[in-house]
N, CA, C and O atoms as a DFTB+ gen file, in Angstrom:
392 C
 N C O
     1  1       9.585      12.743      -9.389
     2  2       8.631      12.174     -10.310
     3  2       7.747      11.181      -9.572
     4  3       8.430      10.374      -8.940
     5  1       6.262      10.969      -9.444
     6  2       5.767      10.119      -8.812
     7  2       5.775       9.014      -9.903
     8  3       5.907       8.944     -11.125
     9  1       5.545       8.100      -8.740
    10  2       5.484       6.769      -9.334
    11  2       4.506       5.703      -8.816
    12  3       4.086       5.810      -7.664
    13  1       4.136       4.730      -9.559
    14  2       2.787       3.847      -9.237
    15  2       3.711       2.573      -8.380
    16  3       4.794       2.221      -8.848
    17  1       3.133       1.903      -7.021
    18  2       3.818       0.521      -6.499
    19  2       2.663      -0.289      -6.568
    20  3       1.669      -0.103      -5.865
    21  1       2.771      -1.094      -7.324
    22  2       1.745      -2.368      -7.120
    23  2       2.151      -3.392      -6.548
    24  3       3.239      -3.921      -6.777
    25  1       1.147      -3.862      -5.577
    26  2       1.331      -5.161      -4.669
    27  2      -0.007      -5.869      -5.276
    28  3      -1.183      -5.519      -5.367
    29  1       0.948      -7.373      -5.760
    30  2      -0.056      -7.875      -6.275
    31  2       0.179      -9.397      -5.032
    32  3       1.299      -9.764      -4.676
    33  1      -0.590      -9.792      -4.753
    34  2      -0.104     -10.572      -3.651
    35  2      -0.894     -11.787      -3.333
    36  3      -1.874     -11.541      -2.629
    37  1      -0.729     -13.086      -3.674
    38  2      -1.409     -14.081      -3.819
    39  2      -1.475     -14.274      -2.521
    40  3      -0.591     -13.788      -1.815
    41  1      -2.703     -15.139      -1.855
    42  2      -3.072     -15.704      -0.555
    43  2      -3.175     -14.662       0.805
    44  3      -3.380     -14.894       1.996
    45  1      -2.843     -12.944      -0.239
    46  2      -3.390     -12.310       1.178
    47  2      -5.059     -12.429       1.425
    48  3      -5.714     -12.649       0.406
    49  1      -5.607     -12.334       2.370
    50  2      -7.180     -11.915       2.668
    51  2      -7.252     -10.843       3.138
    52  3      -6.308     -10.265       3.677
    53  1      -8.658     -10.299       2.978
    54  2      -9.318      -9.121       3.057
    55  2      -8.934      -8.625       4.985
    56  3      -8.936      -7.446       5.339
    57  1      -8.746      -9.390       5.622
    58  2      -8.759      -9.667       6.865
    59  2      -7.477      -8.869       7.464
    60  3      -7.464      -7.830       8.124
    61  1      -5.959     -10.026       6.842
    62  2      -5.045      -9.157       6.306
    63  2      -4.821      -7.897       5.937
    64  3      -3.906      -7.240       6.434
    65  1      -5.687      -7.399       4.967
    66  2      -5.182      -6.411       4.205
    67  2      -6.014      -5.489       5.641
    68  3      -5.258      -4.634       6.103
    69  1      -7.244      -5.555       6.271
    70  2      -7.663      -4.676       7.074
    71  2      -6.997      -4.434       8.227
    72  3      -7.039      -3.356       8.820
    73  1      -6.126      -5.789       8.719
    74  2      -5.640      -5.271       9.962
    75  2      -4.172      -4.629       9.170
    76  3      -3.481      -4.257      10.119
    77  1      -3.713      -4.457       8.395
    78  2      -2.435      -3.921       8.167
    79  2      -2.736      -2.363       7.891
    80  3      -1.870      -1.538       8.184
    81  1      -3.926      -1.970       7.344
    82  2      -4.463      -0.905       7.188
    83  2      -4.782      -0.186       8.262
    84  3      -4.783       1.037       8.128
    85  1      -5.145      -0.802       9.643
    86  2      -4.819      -0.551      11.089
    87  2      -3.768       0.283      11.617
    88  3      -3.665       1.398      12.129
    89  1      -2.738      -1.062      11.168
    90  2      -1.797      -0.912      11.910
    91  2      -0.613       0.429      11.054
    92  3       0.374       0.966      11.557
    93  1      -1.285       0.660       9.458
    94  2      -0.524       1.918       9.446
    95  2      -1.016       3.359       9.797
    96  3      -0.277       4.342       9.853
    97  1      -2.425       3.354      10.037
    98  2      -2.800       4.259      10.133
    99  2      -2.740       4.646      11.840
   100  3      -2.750       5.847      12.108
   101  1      -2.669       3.495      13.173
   102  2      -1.898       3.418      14.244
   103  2      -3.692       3.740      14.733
   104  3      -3.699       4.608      15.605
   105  1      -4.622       3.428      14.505
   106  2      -5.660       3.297      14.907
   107  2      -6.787       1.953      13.914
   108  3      -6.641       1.357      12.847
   109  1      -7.803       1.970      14.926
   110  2      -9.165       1.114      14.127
   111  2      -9.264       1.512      13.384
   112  3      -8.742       2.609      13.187
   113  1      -9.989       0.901      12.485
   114  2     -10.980       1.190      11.226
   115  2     -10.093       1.385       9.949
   116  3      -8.886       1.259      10.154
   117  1     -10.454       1.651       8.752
   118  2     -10.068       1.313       7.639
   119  2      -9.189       2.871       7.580
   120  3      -9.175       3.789       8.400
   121  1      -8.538       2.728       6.347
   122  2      -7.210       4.121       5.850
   123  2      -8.339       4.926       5.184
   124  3      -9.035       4.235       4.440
   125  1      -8.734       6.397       5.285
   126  2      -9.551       7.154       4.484
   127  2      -8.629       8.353       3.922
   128  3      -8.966       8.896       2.870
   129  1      -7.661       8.704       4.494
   130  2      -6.924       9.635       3.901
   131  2      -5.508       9.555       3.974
   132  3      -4.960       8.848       4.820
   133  1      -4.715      10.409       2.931
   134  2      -3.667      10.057       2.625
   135  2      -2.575      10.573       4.093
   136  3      -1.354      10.419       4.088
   137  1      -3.325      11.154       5.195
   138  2      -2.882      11.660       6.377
   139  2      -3.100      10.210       7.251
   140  3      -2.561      10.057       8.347
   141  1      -3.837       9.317       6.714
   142  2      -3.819       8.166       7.674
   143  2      -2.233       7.616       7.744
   144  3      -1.618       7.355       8.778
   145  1      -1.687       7.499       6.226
   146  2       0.038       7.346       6.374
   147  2       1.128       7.808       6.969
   148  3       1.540       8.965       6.882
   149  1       1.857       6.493       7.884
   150  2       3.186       6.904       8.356
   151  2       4.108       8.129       8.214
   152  3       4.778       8.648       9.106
   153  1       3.988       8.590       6.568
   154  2       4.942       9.276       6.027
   155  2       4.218       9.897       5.051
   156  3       3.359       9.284       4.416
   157  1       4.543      11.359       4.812
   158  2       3.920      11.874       3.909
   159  2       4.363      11.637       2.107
   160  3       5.339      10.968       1.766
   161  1       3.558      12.233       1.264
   162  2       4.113      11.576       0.056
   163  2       2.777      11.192      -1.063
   164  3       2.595      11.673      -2.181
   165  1       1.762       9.940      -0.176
   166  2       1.103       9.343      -0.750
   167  2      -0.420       9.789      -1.954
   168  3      -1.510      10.232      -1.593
   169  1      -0.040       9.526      -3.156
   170  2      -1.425      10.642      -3.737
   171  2      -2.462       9.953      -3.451
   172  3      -3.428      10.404      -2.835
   173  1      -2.311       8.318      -4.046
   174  2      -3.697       7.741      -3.596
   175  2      -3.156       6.297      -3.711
   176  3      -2.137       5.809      -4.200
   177  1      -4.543       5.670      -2.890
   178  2      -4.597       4.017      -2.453
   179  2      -5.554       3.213      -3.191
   180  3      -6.562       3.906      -3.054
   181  1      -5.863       2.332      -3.800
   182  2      -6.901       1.779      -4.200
   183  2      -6.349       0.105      -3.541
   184  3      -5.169      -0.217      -3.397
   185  1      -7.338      -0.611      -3.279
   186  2      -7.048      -2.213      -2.952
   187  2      -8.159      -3.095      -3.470
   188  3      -9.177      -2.460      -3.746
   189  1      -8.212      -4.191      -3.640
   190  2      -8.774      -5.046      -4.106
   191  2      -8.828      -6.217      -4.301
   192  3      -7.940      -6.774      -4.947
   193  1     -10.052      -6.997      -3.713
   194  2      -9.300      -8.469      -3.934
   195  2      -9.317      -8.722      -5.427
   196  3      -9.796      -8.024      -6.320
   197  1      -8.666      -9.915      -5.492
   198  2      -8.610     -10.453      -6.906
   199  2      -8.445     -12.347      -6.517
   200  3      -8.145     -12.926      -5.473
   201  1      -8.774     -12.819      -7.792
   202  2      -9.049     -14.062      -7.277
   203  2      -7.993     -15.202      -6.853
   204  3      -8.151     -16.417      -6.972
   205  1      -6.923     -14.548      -6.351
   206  2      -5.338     -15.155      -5.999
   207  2      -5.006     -14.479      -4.414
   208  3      -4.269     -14.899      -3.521
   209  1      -6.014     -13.073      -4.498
   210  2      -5.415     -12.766      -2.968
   211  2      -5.683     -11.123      -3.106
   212  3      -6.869     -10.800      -3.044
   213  1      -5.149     -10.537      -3.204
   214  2      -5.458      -9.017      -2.741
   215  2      -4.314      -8.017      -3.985
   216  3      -3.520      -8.748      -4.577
   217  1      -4.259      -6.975      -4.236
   218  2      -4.146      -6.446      -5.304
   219  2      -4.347      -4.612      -4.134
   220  3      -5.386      -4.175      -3.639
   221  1      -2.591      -3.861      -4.056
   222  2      -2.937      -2.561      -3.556
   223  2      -1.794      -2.316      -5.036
   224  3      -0.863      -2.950      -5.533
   225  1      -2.417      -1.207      -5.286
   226  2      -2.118      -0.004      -6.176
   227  2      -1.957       1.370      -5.358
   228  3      -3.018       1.775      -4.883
   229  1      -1.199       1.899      -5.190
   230  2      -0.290       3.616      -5.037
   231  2       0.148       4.252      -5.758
   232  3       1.035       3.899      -6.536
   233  1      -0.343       5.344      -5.698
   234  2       0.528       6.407      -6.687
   235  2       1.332       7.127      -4.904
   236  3       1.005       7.148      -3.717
   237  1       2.265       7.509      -5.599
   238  2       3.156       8.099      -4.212
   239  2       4.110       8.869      -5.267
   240  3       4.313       8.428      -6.398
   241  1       4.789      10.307      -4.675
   242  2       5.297      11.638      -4.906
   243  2       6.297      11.465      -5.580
   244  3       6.602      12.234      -6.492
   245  1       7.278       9.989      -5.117
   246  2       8.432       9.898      -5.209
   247  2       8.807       8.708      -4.944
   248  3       8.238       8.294      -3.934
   249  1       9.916       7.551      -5.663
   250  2       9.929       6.583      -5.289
   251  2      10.847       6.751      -3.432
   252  3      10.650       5.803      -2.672
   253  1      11.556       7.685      -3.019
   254  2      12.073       8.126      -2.061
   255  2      10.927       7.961      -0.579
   256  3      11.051       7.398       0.509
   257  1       9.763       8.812      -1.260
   258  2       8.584       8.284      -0.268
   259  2       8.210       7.311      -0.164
   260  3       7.949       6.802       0.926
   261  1       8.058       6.707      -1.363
   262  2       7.357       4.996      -1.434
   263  2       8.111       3.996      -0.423
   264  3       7.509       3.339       0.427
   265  1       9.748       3.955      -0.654
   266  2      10.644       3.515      -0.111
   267  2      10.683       3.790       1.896
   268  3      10.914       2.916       2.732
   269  1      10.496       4.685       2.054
   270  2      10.486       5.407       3.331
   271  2       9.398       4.589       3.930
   272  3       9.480       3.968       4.990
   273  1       8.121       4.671       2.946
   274  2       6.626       3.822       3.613
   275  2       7.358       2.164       4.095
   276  3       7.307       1.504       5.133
   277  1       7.934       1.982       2.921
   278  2       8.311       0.496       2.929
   279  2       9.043       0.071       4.502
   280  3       8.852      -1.003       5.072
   281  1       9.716       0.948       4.901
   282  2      10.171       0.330       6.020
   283  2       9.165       0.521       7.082
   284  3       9.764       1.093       7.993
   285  1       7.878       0.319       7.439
   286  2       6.809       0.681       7.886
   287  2       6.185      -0.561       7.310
   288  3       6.158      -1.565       8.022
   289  1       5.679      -0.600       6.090
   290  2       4.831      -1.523       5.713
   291  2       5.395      -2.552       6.079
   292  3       4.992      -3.075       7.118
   293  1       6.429      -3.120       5.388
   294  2       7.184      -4.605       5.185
   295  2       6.731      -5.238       6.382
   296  3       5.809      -6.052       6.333
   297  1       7.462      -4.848       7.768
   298  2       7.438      -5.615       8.734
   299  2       5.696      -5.917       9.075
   300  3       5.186      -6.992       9.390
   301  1       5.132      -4.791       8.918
   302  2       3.584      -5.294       9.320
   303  2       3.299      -6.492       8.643
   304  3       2.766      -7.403       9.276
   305  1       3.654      -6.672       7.101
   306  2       3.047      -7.625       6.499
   307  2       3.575      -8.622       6.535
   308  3       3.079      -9.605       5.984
   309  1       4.893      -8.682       7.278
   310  2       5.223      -9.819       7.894
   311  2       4.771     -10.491       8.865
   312  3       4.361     -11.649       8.792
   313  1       4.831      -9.595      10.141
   314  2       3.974      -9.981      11.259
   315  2       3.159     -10.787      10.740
   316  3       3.181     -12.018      10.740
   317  1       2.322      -9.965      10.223
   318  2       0.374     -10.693       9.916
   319  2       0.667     -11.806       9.305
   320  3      -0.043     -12.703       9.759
   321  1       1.481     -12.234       8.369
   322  2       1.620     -13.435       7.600
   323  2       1.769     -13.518       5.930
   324  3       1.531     -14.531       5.272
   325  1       2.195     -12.292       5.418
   326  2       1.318     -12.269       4.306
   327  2       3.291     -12.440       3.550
   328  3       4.289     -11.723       3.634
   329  1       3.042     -13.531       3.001
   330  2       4.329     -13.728       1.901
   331  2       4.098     -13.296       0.327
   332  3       3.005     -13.298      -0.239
   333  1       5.119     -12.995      -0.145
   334  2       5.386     -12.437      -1.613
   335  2       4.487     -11.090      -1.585
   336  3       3.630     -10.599      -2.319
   337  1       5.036     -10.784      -0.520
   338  2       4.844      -8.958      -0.900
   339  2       5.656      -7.988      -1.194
   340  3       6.100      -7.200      -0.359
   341  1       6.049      -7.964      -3.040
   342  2       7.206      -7.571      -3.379
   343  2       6.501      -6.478      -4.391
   344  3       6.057      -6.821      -5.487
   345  1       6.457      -5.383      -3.997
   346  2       5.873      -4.276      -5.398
   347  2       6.673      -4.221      -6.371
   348  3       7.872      -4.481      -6.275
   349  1       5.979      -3.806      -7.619
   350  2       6.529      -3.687      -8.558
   351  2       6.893      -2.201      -8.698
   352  3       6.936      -1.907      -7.503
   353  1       7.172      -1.121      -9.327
   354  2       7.362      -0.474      -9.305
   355  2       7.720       0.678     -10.750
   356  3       8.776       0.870     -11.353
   357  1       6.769       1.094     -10.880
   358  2       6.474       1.975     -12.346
   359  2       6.539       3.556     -12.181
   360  3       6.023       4.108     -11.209
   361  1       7.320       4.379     -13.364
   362  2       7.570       6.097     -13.311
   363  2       5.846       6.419     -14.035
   364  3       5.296       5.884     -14.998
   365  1       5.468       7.268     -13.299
   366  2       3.923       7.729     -13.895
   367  2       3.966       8.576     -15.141
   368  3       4.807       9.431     -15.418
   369  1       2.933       8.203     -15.837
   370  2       3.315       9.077     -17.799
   371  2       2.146      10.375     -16.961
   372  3       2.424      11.572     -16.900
   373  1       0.955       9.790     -16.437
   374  2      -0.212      10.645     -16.066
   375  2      -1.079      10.336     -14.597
   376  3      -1.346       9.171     -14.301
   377  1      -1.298      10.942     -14.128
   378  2      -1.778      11.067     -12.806
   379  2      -3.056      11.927     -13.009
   380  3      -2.977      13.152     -13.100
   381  1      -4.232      11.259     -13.078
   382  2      -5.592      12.348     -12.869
   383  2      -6.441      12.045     -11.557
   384  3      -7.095      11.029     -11.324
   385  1      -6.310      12.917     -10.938
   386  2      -7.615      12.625      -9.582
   387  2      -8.986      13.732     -10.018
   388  3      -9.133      14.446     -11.010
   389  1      -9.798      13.525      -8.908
   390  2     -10.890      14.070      -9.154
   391  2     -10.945      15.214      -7.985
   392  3     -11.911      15.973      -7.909
């Protein structure tokens, strides 16, 4: 069953969120496809700041995948600095892409 992970994350910056987007995709420049990820799985990414810090939303296949990413993500967003990065974690009713 896919499921939605939200990282809602006070005091990250845009800066942050770009070099971690780097460092999963294991090259420059920003994530454009769901092949930029460590691990397969991912349907889609959206990010955003918000006025506390940064805000990523995922839909991913399976919480099994999501989990798998996590040991990948976590430590990056440690490195970089970024505290209270704890997703939440929701079963999807509907999933529409375009």
């Amino acid at each position: 069953m896919p499921i939605v992970a939200v990282f809602d994350i006070p005091g990250m910056t845009q800066e942050q969120y770009e070099a971690s987007a780097e460092k999963v995709a294991g090259r420059p420049g920003p994530v454009k496809n769901p092949s930029d990820w460590p691990v397969p799985g991912l349907i889609s990414h959206t990010s955003a700041a918000t006025p506390e810090g940064w805000l990523v939303v995922d839909v991913w296949e399976s919480e099994e995948a999501f989990r798998k990413f996590g040991e990948t993500i976590m430590p990056i967003l440690k490195e970089l600095g970024v505290k209270e990065a704890k997703p939440r974690i929701y079963e999807t009713h509907t999933v529409v892409m375009r």
